[in-house]
C-alpha positions in Angstrom: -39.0 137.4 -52.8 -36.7 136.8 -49.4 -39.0 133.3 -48.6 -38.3 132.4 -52.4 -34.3 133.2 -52.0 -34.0 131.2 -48.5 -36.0 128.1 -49.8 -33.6 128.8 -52.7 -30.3 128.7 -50.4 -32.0 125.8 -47.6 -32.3 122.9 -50.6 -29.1 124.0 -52.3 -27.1 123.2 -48.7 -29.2 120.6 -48.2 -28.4 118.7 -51.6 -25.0 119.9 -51.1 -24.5 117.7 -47.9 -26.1 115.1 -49.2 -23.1 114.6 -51.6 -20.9 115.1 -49.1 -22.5 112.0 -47.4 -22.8 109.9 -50.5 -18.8 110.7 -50.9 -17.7 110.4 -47.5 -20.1 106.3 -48.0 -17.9 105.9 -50.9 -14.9 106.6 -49.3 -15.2 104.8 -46.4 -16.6 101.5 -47.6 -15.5 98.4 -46.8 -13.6 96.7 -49.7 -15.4 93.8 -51.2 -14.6 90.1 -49.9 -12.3 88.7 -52.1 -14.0 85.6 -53.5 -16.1 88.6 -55.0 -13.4 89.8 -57.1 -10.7 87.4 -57.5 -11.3 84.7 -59.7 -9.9 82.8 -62.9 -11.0 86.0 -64.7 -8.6 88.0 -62.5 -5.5 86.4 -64.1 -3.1 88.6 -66.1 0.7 88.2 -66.4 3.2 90.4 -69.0 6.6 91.4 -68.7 6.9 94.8 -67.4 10.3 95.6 -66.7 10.7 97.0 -70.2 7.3 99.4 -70.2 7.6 101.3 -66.8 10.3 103.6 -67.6 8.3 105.8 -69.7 5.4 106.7 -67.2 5.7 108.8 -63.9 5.7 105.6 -60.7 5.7 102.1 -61.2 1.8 101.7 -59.4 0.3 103.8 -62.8 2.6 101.6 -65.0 0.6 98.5 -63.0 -2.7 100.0 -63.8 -2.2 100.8 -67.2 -0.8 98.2 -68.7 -3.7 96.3 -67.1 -5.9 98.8 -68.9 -4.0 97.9 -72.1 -4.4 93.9 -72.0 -6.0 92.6 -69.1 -9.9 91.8 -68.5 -11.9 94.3 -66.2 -11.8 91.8 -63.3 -7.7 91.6 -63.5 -7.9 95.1 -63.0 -10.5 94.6 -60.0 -8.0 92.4 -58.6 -5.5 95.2 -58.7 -7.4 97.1 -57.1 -8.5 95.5 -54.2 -4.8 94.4 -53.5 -3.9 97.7 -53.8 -6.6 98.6 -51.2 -6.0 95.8 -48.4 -2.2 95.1 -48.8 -0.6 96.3 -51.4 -0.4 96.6 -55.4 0.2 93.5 -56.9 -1.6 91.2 -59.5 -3.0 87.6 -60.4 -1.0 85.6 -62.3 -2.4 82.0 -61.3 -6.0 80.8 -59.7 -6.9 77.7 -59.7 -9.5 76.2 -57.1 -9.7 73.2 -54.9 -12.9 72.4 -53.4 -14.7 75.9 -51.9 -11.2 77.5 -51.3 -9.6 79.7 -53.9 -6.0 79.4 -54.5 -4.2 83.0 -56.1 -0.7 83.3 -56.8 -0.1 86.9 -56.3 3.3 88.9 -57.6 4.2 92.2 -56.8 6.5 93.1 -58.9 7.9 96.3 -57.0 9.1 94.3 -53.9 12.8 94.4 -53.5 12.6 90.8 -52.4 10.3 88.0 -52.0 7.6 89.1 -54.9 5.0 86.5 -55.1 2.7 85.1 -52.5 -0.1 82.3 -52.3 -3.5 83.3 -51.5 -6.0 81.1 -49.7 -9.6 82.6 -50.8 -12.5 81.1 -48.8 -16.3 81.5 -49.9 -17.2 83.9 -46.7 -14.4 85.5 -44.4 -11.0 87.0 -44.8 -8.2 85.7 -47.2 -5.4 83.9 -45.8 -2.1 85.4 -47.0 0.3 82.2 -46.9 3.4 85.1 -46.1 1.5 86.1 -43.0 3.4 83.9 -40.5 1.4 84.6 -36.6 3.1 84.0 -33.6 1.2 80.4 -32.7 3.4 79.2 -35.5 6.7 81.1 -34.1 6.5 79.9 -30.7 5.2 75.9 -31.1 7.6 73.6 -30.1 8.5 72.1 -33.5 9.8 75.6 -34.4 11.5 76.4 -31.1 13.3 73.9 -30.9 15.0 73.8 -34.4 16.0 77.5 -33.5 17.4 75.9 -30.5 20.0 74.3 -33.3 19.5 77.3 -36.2 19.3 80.9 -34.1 20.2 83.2 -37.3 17.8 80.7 -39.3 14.3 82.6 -40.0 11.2 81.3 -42.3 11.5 83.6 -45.9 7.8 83.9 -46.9 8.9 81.8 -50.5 5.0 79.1 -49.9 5.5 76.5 -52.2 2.4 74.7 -52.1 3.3 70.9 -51.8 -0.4 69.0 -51.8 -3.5 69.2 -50.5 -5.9 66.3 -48.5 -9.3 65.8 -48.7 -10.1 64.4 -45.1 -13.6 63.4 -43.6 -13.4 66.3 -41.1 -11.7 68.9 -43.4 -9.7 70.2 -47.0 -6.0 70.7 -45.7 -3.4 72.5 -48.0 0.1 71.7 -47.3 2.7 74.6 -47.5 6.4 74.2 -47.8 8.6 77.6 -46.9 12.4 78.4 -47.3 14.5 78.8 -44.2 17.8 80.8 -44.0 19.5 83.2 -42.9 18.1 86.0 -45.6 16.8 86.2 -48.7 19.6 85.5 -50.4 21.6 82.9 -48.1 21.8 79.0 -48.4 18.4 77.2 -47.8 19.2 76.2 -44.3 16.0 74.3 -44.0 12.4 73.9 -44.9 9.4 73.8 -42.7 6.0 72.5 -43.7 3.1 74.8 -42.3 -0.6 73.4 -43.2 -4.0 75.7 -43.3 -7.3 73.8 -42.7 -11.0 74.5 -44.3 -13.9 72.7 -43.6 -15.8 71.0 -46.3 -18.2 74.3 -46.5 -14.9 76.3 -47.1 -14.6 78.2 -43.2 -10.8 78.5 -41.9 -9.9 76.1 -38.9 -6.6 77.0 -37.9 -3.1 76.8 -39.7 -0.5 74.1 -38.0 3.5 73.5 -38.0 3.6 70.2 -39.5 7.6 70.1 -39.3 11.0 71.7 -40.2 13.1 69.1 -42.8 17.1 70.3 -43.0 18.0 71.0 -46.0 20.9 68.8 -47.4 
């Protein structure tokens, strides 16, 4: 009767860390690559100024409403923003070539709200506001500081066209200058992202800074 009870007791804790294991997996798992889960599916837009007052924090008024009218892969979208960065949504795709291009809002920022997304077959997504220090401390962009000091790049990426070359797929990415958010357009300076043909990130460049008339 003791043997029976042990037994008993030994597979209950073992099963017991099992889950434990399986949860602590779940938890702890890398998010999947974004080609994976954004796509043209992914796309949902809707006016939602109007409909988050009634529920507790603007993130469950997101998912919701999402849940109301959007397709299970808009939602995945959600999520996996929500997971890497922040929570946002799809409200364009559109795709040259191998590379993915999402135009991402978040619609809870208190200033710039929208983004352009670079998706690539294999590797990480290139987030067009994500401007790295290569691009800050290049000469083009030194020097017009040299003229502009209170001047700063705002994050606004318009996308202004993209070449097909025999070496690569180069997008061509236009972004305010100013002071702040809400200052006069002091300037705008053209940043471009290559991709080989196969869709694998080369490098992004400072093409120029053009002042604004």
């Amino acid at each position: 009767m003791r043997s029976s009870i042990t037994l008993y007791l030994f597979i209950t804790l073992v099963l017991i860390s099992c889950d434990k294991k399986n949860v602590q997996k779940k938890e702890n798992a890398p998010p999947p690559h974004s080609a994976s889960v954004i796509n043209e599916k992914s796309v949902w837009h809707d006016d939602l100024a109007n409909k988050c007052s009634s529920y507790e924090t603007y993130d469950i008024c997101l998912i919701k409403e999402i849940e109301k009218s959007g397709s299970i892969e808009a939602l995945k979208a959600v999520q996996y923003l929500d997971k890497t960065r922040e929570m946002g949504y799809v409200y364009s795709f559109r795709k040259e070539g191998p590379i993915g291009i999402a135009e991402i809002e978040y619609p809870f920022r208190a200033n710039t709200n929208t983004t352009t997304l670079l998706i690539p077959p294999a590797g990480k997504p290139i987030y067009t506001e994500d401007i790295y220090d290569d691009i800050l401390t290049s000469k083009v962009w030194l020097d017009f500081k040299k003229q502009h000091p209170y001047s700063d790049i705002q994050n606004s990426a318009v996308l202004m066209k993209t070449e097909k070359n025999n070496d690569d797929i180069e997008f061509i990415f236009s972004f305010r200058v100013g002071k702040c958010h809400g200052c006069e357009e002091t300037a705008r300076v053209y940043i471009s992202y290559k991709f080989t043909h196969e869709g694998v990130f080369i490098k992004n460049n400072i093409l120029y800074v053009k002042i604004s008339s």
